[in-house]
C-alpha positions as CSV (number, residue, x, y, z in Angstrom):
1,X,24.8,-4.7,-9.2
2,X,23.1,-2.8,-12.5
3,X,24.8,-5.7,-14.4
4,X,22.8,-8.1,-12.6
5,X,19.7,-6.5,-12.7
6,X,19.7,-5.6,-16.9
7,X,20.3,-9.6,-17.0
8,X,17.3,-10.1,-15.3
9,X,15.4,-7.6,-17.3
10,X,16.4,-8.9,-20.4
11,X,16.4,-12.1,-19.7
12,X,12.5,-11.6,-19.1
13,X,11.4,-8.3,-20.9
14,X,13.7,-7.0,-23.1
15,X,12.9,-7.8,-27.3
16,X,15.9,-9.1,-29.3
17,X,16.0,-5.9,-30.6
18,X,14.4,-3.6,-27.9
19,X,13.2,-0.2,-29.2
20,X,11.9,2.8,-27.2
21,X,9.8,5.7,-28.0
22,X,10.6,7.6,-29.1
23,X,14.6,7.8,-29.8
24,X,14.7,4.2,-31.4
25,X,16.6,1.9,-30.7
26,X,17.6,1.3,-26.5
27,X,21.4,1.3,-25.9
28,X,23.0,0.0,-23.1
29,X,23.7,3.5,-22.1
30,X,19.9,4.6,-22.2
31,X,19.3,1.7,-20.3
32,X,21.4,2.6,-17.4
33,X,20.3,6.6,-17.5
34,X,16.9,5.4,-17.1
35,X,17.5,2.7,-14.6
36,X,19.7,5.2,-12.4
37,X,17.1,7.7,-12.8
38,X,18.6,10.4,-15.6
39,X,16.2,9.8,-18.0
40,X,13.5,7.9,-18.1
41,X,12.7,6.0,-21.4
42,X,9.0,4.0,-22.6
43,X,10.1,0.5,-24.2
44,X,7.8,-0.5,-27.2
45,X,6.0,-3.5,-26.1
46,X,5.7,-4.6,-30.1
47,X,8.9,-4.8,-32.2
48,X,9.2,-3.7,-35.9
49,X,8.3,-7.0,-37.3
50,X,4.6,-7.4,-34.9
51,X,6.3,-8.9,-32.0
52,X,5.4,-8.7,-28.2
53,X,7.5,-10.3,-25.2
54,X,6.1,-8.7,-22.5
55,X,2.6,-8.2,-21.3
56,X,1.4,-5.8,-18.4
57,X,-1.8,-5.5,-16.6
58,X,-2.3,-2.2,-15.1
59,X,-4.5,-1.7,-11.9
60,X,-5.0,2.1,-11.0
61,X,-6.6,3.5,-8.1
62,X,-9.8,5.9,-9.0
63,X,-10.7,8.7,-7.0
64,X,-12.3,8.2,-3.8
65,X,-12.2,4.1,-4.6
66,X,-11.1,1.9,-1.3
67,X,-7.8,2.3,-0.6
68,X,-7.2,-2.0,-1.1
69,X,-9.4,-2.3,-4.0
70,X,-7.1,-2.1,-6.9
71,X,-4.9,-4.5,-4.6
72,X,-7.7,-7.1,-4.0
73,X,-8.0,-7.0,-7.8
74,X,-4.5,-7.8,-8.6
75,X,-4.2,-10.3,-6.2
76,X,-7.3,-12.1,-7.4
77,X,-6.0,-12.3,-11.0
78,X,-2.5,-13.1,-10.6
79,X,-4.3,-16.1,-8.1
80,X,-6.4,-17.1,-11.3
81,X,-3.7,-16.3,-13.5
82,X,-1.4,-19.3,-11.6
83,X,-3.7,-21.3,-10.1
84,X,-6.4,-21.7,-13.2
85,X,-4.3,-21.0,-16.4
86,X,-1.5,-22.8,-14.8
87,X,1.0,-19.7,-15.5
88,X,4.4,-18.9,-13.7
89,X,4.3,-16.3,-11.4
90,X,4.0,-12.7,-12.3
91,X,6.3,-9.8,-11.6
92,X,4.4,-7.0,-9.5
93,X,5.3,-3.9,-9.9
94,X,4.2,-0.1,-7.5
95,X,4.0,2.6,-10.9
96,X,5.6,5.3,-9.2
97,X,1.9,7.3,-9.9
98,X,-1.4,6.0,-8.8
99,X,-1.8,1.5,-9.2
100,X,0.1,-1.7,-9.6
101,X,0.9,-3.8,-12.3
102,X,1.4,-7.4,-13.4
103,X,4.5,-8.1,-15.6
104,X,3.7,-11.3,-17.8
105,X,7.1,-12.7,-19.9
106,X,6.8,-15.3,-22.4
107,X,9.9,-16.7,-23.3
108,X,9.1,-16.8,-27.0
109,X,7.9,-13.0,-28.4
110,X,4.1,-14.3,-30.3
111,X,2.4,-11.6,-32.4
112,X,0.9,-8.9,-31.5
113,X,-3.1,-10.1,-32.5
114,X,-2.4,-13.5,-30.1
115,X,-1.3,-10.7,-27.0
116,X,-4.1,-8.4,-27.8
117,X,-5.9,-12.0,-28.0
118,X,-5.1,-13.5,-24.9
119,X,-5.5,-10.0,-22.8
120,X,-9.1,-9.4,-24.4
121,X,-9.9,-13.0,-23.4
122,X,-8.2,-12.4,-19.7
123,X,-10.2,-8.9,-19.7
124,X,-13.7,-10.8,-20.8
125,X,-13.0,-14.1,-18.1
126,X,-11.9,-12.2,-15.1
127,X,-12.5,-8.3,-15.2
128,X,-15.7,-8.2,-17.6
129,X,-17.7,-5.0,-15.7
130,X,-14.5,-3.4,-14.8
131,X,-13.8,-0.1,-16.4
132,X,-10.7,0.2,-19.0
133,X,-9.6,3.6,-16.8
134,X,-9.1,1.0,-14.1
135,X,-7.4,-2.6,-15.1
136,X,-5.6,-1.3,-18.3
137,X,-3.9,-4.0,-20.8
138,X,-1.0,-3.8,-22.6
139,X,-0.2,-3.8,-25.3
140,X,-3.5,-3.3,-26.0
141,X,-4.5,-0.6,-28.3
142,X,-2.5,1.7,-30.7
143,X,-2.2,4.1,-27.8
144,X,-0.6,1.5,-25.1
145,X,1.9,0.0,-26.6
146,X,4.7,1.1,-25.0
147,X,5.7,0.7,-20.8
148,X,8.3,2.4,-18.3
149,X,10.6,-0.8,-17.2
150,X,10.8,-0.6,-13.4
151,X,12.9,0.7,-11.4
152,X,12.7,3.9,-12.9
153,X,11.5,7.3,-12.0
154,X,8.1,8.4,-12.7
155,X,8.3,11.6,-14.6
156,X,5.1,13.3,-13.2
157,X,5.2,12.2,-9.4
158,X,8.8,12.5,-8.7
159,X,8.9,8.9,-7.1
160,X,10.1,5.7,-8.0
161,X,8.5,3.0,-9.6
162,X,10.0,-0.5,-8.5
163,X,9.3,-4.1,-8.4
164,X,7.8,-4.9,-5.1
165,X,7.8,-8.4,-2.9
166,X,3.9,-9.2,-3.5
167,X,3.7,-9.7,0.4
168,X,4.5,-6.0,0.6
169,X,1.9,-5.1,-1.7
170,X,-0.4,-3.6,0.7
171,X,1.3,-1.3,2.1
172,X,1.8,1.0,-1.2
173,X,-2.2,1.4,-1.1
174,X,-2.1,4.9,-0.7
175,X,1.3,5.6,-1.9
176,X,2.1,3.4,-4.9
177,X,5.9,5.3,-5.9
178,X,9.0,4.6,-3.6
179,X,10.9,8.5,-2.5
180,X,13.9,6.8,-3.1
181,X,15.9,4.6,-5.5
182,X,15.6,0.9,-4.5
183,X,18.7,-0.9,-4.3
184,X,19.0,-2.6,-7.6
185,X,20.2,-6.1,-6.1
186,X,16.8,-6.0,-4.2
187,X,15.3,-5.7,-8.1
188,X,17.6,-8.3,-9.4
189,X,16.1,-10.5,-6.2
190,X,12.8,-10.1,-7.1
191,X,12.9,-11.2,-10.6
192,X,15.2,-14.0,-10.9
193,X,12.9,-17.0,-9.6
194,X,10.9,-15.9,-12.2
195,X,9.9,-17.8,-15.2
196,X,8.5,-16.8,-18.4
197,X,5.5,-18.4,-20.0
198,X,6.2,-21.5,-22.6
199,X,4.8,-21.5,-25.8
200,X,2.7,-24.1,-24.7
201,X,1.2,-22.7,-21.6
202,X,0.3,-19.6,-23.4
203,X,-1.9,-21.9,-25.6
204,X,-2.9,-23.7,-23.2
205,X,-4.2,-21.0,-21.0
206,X,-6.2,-19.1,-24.3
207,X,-8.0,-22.7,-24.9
208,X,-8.8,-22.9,-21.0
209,X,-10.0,-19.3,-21.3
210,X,-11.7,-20.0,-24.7
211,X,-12.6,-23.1,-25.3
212,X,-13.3,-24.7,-28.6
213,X,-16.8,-25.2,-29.9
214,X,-18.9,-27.5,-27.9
215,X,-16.9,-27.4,-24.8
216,X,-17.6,-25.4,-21.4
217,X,-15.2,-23.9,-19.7
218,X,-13.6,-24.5,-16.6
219,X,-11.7,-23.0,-13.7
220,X,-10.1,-26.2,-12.6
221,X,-6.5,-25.8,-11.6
222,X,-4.4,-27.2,-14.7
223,X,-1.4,-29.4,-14.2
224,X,1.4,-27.5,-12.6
225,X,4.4,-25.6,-14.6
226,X,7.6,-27.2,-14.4
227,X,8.7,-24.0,-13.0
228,X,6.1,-23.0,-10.6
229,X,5.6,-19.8,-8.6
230,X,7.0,-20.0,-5.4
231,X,4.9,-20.8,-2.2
232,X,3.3,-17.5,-0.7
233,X,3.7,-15.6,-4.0
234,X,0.8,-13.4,-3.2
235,X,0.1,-13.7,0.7
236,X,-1.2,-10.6,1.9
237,X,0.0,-11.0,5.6
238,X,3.6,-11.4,4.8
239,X,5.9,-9.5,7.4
240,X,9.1,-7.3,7.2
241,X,11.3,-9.8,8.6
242,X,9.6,-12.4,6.0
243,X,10.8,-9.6,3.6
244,X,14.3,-9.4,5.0
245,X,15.0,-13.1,5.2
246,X,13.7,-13.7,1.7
247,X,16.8,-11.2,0.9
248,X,18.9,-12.4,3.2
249,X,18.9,-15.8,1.6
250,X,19.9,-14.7,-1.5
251,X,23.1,-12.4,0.5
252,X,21.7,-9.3,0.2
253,X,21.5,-6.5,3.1
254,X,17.9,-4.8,1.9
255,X,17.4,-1.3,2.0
256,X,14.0,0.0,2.9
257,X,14.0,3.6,1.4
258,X,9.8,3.8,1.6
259,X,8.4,4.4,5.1
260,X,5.4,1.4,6.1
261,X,2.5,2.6,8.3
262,X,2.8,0.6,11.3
263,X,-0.8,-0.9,11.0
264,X,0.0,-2.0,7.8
265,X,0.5,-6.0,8.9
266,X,-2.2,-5.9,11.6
């Protein structure tokens, strides 16, 4: 099942020519040593040549912060994200340390100054007043420019970070990293109704964003994508069994390996 899930991954993620940081260049044996939890290797978001394919918004939990916050923040902007830029559904993603994250594909790599573009411009319309420490972009500045691809294990906390059904989100609040590894056709499940964003999306959604001279902006829903998110993407009130007939669908016996408070769904 690793074959299906490095399709999916590199079908989404993965540069033509993916380098990592900081051995080079990412061979199908790294790959599976860091996927299987050997070694864990950081991808470089931006190829030789200037180029990025993958975008991630980080949301970290602070301190003594509300346990939900840094959920109800990544909820609200992968909402905006679909239903105001007109974007195909993110990947979320538990870190294995201490927040969430938002996995944004485009299906053509753009340079890196119209990424950095398009996340300042997402940062400035959505999270102005929030601190960097807490919704982090990448890439964004020389020193995040590289990401751990999920599933993998998190080097400082000893737990897993994974790709999560967004109707689960929830309950990682207090414990965003998985104890053990999660079955990788679970991973391959979550990412392949996923789309990555079209050439002309991504330009569409900057001009909403940033509109030319003259113009005010709006927040009204664009046209939809041709390949939309599916229904319930980000409902918060999802169940287990909604969980476990999502994966049964797709012939797949899930294996919980993380422990859910039993309040979690009330």
């Amino acid at each position: 099942m690793m074959e299906k899930l490095i399709a999916e991954l590199k079908r989404l993620y993965l540069l033509e020519d993916q380098e990592c940081f900081p051995a080079g260049e990412l061979t199908p044996e790294m790959l599976a040593q860091h996927l299987g939890g050997d070694k864990t290797t950081a991808l470089n978001l931006v190829s030789d040549n200037g180029l990025v394919r993958t975008m991630i918004v980080d949301f970290n939990r602070m301190g003594d912060a509300p346990a939900l916050q840094h959920w109800d923040r990544l909820c609200g902007v992968a909402n905006a994200l679909q239903d105001q830029l007109g974007l195909p559904a993110p990947a979320v993603s538990i870190n294995g340390g201490n927040g969430y994250a938002l996995w944004l594909s485009l299906e053509r790599p753009v340079p890196l100054n119209q990424a950095q573009h398009f996340l300042h411009l997402l940062r400035k319309t959505y999270f102005p007043d929030i601190p960097n420490e807490e919704i982090g972009l990448r890439p964004d500045t020389l020193t995040s420019t590289t990401a751990e691809l999920p599933p993998c294990l998190h080097m400082g906390s000893g737990t897993w970070a994974a790709f999560i059904n967004p109707g689960m989100g929830a309950s990682f609040a207090d414990d965003t990293g998985l104890e053990m590894m999660p079955p990788y056709a679970a991973q391959a499940a979550f990412l392949e109704g996923l789309q990555g964003i079209s050439d002309k999306q991504f330009t569409q959604a900057i001009t909403i964003m940033h509109p030319p001279h003259g113009k005010e902006r709006t927040h009204k829903t664009p046209t939809p994508a041709a390949h939309s998110a599916p229904a319930g993407l980000l409902l918060k009130d999802a169940t287990l069994e909604d969980i476990i007939q999502h994966l049964h669908e797709k012939n797949i016996e899930p294996t919980f390996r993380h422990v859910i408070p039993k309040d979690s769904f009330s």
